[in-house]
C-alpha positions in Angstrom: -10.2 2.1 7.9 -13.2 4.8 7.5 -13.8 6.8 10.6 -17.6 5.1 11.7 -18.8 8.9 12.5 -18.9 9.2 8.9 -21.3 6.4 8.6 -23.3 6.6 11.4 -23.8 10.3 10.5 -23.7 10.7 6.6 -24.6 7.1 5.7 -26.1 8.5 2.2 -22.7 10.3 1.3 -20.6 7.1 1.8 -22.4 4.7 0.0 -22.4 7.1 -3.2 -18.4 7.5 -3.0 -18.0 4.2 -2.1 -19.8 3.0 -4.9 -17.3 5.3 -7.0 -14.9 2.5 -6.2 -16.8 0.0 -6.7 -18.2 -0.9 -3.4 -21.9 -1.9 -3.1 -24.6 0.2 -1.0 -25.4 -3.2 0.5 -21.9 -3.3 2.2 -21.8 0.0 3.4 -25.4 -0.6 5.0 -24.5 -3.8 6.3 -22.1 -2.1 8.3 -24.3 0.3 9.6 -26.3 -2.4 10.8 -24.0 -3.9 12.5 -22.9 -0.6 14.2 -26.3 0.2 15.1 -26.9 -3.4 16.5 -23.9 -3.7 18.6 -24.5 -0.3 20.0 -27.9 -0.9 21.4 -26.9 -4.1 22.6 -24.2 -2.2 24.3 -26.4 0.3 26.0 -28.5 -3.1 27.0 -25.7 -4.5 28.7 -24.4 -1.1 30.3 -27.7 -0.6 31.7 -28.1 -4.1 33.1 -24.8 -3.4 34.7 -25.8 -0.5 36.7 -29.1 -2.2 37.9 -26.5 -5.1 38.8 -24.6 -2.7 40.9 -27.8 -0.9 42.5 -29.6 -4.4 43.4 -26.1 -5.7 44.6 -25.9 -2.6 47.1 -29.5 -3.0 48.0 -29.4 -6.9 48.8 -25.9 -5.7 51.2 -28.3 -3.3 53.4 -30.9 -6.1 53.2 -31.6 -8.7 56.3 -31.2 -12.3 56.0 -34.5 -13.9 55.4 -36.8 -15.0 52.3 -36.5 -11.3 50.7 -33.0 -11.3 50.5 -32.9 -14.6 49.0 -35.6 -13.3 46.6 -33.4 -10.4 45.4 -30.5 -12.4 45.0 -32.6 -14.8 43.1 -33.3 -11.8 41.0 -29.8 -10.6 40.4 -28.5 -13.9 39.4 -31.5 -14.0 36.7 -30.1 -10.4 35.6 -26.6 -11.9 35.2 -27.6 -14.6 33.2 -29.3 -12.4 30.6 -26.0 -10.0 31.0 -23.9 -12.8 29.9 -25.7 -14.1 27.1 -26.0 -10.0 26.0 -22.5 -9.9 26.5 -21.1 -12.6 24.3 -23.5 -11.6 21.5 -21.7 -8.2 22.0 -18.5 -10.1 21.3 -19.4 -11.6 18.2 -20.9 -8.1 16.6 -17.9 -6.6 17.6 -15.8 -9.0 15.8 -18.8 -9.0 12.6 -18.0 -4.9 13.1 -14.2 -5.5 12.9 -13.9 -7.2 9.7 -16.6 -5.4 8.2 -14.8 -2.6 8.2 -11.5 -3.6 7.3 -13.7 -4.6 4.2 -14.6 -1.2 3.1 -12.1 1.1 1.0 -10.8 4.4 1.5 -12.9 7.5 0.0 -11.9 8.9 -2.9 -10.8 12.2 -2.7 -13.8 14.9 -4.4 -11.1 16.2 -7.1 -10.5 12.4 -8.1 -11.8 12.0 -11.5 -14.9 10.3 -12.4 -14.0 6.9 -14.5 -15.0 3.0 -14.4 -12.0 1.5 -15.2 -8.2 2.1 -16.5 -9.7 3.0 -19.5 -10.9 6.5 -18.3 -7.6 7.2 -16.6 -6.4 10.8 -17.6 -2.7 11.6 -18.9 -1.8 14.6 -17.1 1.2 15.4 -19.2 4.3 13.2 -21.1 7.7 14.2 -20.6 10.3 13.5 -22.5 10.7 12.5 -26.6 10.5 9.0 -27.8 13.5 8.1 -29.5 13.7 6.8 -33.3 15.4 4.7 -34.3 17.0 3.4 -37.5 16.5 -0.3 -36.6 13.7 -2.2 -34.9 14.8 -2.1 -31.6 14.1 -5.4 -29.4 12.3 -6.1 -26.5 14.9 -6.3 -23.5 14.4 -10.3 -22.8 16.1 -10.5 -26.1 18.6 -8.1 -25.6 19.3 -9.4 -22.1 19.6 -12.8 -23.7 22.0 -11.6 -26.4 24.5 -9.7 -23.9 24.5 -12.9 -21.5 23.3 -10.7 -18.9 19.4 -11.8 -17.9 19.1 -16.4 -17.2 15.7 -17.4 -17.8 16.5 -20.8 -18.3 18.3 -21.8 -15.2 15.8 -18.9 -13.4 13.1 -21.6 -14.2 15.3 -24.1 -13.3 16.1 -23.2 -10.1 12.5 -21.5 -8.7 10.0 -21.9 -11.2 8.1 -19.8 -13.9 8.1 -15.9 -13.4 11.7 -16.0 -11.8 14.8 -15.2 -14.0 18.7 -14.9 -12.8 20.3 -11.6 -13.2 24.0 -12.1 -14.1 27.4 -10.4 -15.1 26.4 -6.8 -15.8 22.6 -7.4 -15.7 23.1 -8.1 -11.9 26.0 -4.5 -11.7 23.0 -2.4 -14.0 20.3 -3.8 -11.2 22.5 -2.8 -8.2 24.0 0.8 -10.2 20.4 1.7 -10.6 18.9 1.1 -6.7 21.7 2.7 -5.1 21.7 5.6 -7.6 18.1 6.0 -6.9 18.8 5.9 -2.8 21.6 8.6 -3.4 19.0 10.7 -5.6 16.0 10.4 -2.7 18.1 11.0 0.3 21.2 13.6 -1.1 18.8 15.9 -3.0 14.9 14.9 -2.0 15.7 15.0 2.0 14.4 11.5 2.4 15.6 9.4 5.4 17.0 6.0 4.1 15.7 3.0 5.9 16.5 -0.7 5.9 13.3 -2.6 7.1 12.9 -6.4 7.9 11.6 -8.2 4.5 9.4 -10.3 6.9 6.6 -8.8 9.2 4.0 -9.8 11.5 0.3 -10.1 10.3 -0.6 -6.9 11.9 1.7 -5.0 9.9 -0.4 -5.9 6.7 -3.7 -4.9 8.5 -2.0 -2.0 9.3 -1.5 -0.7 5.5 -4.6 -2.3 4.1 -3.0 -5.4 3.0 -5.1 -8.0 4.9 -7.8 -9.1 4.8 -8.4 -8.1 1.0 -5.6 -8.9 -0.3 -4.4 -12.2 1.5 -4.3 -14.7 -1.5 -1.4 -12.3 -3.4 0.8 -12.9 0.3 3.5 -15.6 0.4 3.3 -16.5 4.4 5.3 -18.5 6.2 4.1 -21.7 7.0 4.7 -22.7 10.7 5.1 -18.5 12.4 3.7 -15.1 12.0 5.4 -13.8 9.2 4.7 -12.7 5.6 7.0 -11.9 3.1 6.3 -8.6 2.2 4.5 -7.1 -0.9 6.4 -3.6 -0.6 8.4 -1.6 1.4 5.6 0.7 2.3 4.4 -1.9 5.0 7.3 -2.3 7.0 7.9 1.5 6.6 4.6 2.7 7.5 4.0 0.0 10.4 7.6 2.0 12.3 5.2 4.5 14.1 2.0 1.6 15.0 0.9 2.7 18.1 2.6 5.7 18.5 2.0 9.3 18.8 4.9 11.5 17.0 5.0 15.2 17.3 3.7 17.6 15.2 6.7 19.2 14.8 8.6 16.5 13.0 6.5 16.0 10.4 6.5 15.6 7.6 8.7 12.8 7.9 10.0 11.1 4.8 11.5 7.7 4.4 13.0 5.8 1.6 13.8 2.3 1.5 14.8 -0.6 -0.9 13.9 -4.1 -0.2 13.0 -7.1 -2.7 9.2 -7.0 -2.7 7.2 -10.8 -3.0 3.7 -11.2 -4.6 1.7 -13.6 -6.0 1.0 -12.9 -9.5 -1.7 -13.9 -11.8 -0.4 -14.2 -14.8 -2.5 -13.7 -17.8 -1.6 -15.6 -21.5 0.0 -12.6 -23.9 2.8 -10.4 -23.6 2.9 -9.4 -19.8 4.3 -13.6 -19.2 7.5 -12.3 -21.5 10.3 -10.9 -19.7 11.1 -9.6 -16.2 7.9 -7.7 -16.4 5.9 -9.4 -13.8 7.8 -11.8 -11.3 7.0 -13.4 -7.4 10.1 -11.7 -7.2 11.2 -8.4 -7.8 13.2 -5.4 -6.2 11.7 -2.1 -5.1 13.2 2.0 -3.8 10.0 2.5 -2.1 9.0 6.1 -0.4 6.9 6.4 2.0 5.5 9.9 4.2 3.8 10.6 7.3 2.2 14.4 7.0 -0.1 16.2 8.9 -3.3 16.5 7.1 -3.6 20.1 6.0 -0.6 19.5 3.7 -1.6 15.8 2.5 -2.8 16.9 -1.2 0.4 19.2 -1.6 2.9 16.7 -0.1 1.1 14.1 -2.7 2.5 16.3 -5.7 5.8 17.1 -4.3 5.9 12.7 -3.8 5.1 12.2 -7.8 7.5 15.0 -8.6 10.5 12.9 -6.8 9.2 9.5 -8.2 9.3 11.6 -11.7 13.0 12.8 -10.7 14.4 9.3 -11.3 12.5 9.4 -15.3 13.9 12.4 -15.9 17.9 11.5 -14.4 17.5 8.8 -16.8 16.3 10.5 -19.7 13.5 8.1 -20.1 10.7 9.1 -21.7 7.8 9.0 -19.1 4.0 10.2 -18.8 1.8 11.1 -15.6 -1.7 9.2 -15.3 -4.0 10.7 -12.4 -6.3 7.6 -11.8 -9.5 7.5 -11.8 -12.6 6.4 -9.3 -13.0 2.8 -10.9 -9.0 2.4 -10.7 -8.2 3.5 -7.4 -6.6 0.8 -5.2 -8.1 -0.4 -2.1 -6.6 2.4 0.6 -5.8 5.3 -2.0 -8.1 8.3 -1.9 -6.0 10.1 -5.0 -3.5 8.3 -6.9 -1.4 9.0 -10.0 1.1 7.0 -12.0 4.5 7.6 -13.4 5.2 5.2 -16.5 8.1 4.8 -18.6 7.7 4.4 -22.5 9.5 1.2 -23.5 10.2 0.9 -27.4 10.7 -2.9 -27.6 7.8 -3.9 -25.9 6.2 -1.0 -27.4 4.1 -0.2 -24.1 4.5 2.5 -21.2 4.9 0.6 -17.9 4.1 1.6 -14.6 7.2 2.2 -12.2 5.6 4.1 -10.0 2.2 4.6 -7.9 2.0 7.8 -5.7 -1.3 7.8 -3.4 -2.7 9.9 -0.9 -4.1 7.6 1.8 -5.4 10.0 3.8 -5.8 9.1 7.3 -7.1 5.3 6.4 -3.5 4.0 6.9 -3.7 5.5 9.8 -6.4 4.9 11.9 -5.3 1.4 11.0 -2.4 1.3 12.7 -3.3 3.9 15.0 -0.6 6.8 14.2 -1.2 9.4 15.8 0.4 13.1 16.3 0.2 15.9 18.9 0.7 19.9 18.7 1.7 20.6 22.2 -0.6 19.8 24.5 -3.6 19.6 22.2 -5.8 16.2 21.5 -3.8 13.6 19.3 -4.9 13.5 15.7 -4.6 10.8 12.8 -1.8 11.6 10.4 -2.2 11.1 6.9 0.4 8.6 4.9 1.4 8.6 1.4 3.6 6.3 -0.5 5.2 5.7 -4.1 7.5 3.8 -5.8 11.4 5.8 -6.6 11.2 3.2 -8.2 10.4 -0.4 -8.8 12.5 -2.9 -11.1 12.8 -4.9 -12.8 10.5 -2.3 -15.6 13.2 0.4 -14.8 15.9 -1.8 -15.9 13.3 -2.9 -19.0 13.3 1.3 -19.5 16.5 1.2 -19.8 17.5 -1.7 -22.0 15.0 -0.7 -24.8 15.5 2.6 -24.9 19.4 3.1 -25.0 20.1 0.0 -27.5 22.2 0.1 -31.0 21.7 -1.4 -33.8 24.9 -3.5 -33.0 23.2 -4.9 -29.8 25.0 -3.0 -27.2 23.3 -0.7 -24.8 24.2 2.6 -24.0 24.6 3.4 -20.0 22.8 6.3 -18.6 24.9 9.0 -17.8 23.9 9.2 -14.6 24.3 5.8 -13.6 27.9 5.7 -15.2 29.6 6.7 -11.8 27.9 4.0 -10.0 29.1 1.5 -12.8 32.4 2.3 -12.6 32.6 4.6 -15.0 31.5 2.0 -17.7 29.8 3.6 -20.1 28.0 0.3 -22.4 26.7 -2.9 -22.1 28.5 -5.1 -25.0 28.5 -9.1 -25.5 31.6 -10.8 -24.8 
C-alpha cells in the first residue's frame, strides 16, 4: 500500500509513475478524492463533537425550565446530523480502504522505461548453450520415455494441468528442493522455514495478493483459508503486526512449500509439459531489511537465486524488468531464466523484487533503533527456485542421444550417488 502523504502532497508525481505501470490518472485522483472527502467530513464530525460536549456542559449548569429544554432540543438535533456524518464517514472510509489496496507500488526511478515484456533488458547470460549432435527432446517426452513423468493417470486423477511424478522423476524433484535448502541456508545464511500451506485472508492482503488478484486463489469453501500462491505469503505475514528490532535485520528466510494457482492457459506450447500446473513446488526466499540497504540487498537476493543456475551448470540469463512489466507490489524486479534446449525457450525460475515498504505498510511491519519512532521495513522476495521448469532445465539440457539423462554433479550426493537417469 502507497503511503497517502505521497498523494495528498505530490498528487502530480504519482499519477505519472503510476501510469508507468499502467495505472490510470483517473484512479489515482479518485483516491485523492476520496481522501479529501472523508477528511473534511471528519473535521465536520470532530467539530460537531466538541460543540456536543460544550452545549452538554452548558445545559448541566443550566436550570430546569423551557431554556433548558430548548438547548437540549438543540443538542439532540446536533446528534442527529453527527450520526448521519458519521456513518457517511464509515462508508468513505471503507471506499478509501479498497481504493487503495487497488493502486500498485511505485516503481523505483532506476527502473527502466518499457510497455511490455518486450522492452525488458538482458542484463547479462551466463553460462554456454550446449550442442548437441542430436535433436534433443523436449522433457515431457523424455520424462515419458524414462517412465519417470504420468500425464495420463495425472489427468485421470485431478484434471488437465496436473501430472504424477514417479520412480526417479519423483527422487530428481525431491534431490533438487533439498539441495537447493542445503545451498540457501549452509552457504547464503538463510533461515529455513516450514510455513502452513493454508492462510487466512489477511495474509494475502498482507503481501498484495487480494483484492487484485483473487480469481488466480483456490479458497476453501466453508473457512477462512486459501491455499497459497507462494511461500512468500506465509513467510512475510510471520512479523504482521509486529515491531522487530533494528538490529536483527536483515533477516532472511527460506522455505519450500507446494505453491497453488489458478492458471489461464493459453492454446500453444506453454499447455505441453510440467510447465504451467494448479500445482507446482517452490524454494522460496524471502527478506525483511531496513531500507537504506533495500536496493543492495535486492542484488545480493538475484545473486543467490542465480547460485542455484550456476551449481547446476545450467545456462541462465538476467532480465531487469521493465515499467510496463512490473508486478503489482514490485518497485524493481529482475528475472533469472534457464535456457531449455527441447523446448527451445528460456524459462523463468526465478523473480527477485524489491517491494519496498508496500508489503509492509500492509501488514504493518515495523522496526525500532532503540528508542527511536518505529519505521516500515522494506521486503524482498525471489524464487531459489521454482519447479517443475528447474527439473525441465535439467532434463533438456543433460540428455544423450541414447535417451538417458545425465545427473548434475551437484545433485549426485542427494541421489544417492546415482549419477543418470536410464529406462528400465
Amino acid at each position: 500500500m502507497l503511503d497517502v502523504r505521497l498523494i495528498r502532497e505530490d498528487l502530480a508525481r504519482v499519477k505519472e509513475k503510476l501510469a508507468l505501470v499502467g495505472c490510470s490518472g483517473e484512479e489515482v485522483q479518485a483516491v485523492a478524492d476520496l481522501d479529501k472527502r472523508r477528511r473534511e467530513i471528519l473535521s465536520s464530525v470532530e467539530q460537531m463533537r466538541n460543540e456536543r460536549k460544550t452545549s452538554s456542559k452548558k445545559i448541566g449548569a443550566m436550570k430546569p425550565g423551557p431554556d433548558q429544554e430548548a438547548a437540549k432540543a438543540q443538542v439532540r438535533e446536533l446528534g442527529d446530523r453527527m450520526g448521519a456524518q458519521e456513518k457517511e464517514l464509515a462508508e468513505l472510509d471503507e471506499r478509501f480502504r479498497r481504493a487503495m489496496l487497488e493502486l500498485p507500488n511505485l516503481p523505483l526511478d532506476d527502473v527502466p522505461l518499457g510497455a511490455d515484456d518486450s522492452e525488458n533488458i538482458v542484463t547479462r547470460t551466463e553460462g554456454e548453450q550446449r550442442s548437441f549432435d542430436f535433436e534433443p527432446k523436449p522433457h515431457w517426452e523424455i520424462g515419458e520415455a524414462l517412465d519417470i513423468i504420468d500425464f495420463e493417470r495425472g489427468v485421470k486423477i485431478s484434471g488437465t494441468r496436473f501430472y504424477v511424478l514417479k520412480g526417479d522423476g519423483a527422487r530428481l524433484q525431491r534431490a533438487l528442493i533439498t539441495f537447493m535448502l542445503d545451498v540457501h541456508t549452509l552457504e547464503n545464511g538463510y533461515v529455513e522455514i516450514y510455513p502452513p500451506a493454508m492462510v487466512r485472508e489477511e495474509c494475502l492482503y498482507g503481501t498484495g495478493n487480494l483484492p487484485k488478484f483473487g480469481d488466480n486463489l483456490y479458497k476453501d469453501a466453508e473457512e477462512d483459508f486459501y491455499f497459497i500462491p507462494t511461500a512468500e505469503v506465509p513467510v512475510t505475514n510471520l512479523y504482521r503486526d509486529e515491531i522487530l528490532s533494528a538490529a536483527d535485520l536483515p533477516i532472511k528466510h527460506v522455505a519450500y512449500t507446494p505453491c497453488f494457482r489458478r492458471e489461464k492457459m493459453s492454446a500453444g506450447r506453454d499447455v505441453r509439459g510440467i510447465k504451467r500446473g494448479h500445482q507446482f513446488d517452490k524454494v522460496e526466499m524471502v527478506k525483511f531489511v531496513h531500507p537504506d540497504t533495500s536496493s543492495a540487498e535486492l542484488l545480493s537476493l538475484l545473486d543467490n537465486a542465480e547460485s542455484i543456475s550456476r551449481a547446476l551448470a545450467v545456462p541462465h540469463r538476467i532480465l531487469e524488468m521493465c515499467t510496463g512489466d512490473l508486478s503489482f507490489v514490485a518497485a524493481k524486479k529482475y528475472d533469472v531464466e534457464l535456457w531449455a534446449p527441447g523446448c527451445q525457450e528460456w524459462l523463468e525460475v526465478s523473480s527477485c523484487s524489491n517491494f519496498t515498504d508496500f508489503q509492509a505498510r500492509r501488514a504493518n511491519i515495523r522496526f525500532r533503533s532503540g528508542k527511536d519512532k518505529p519505521q516500515l521495513v522494506h521486503t524482498l522476495n525471489g524464487s531459489g527456485l521454482a519447479l517443475p521448469r528447474v527439473m525441465i532445465a535439467v532434463l533438456e539440457n543433460y540428455q544423450r542421444a541414447d535417451g538417458s539423462v545425465e545427473i548434475p554433479e551437484r545433485l549426485r550426493p542427494y541421489m544417492g550417488g546415482q549419477e543418470e537417469l536410464r529406462a528400465g
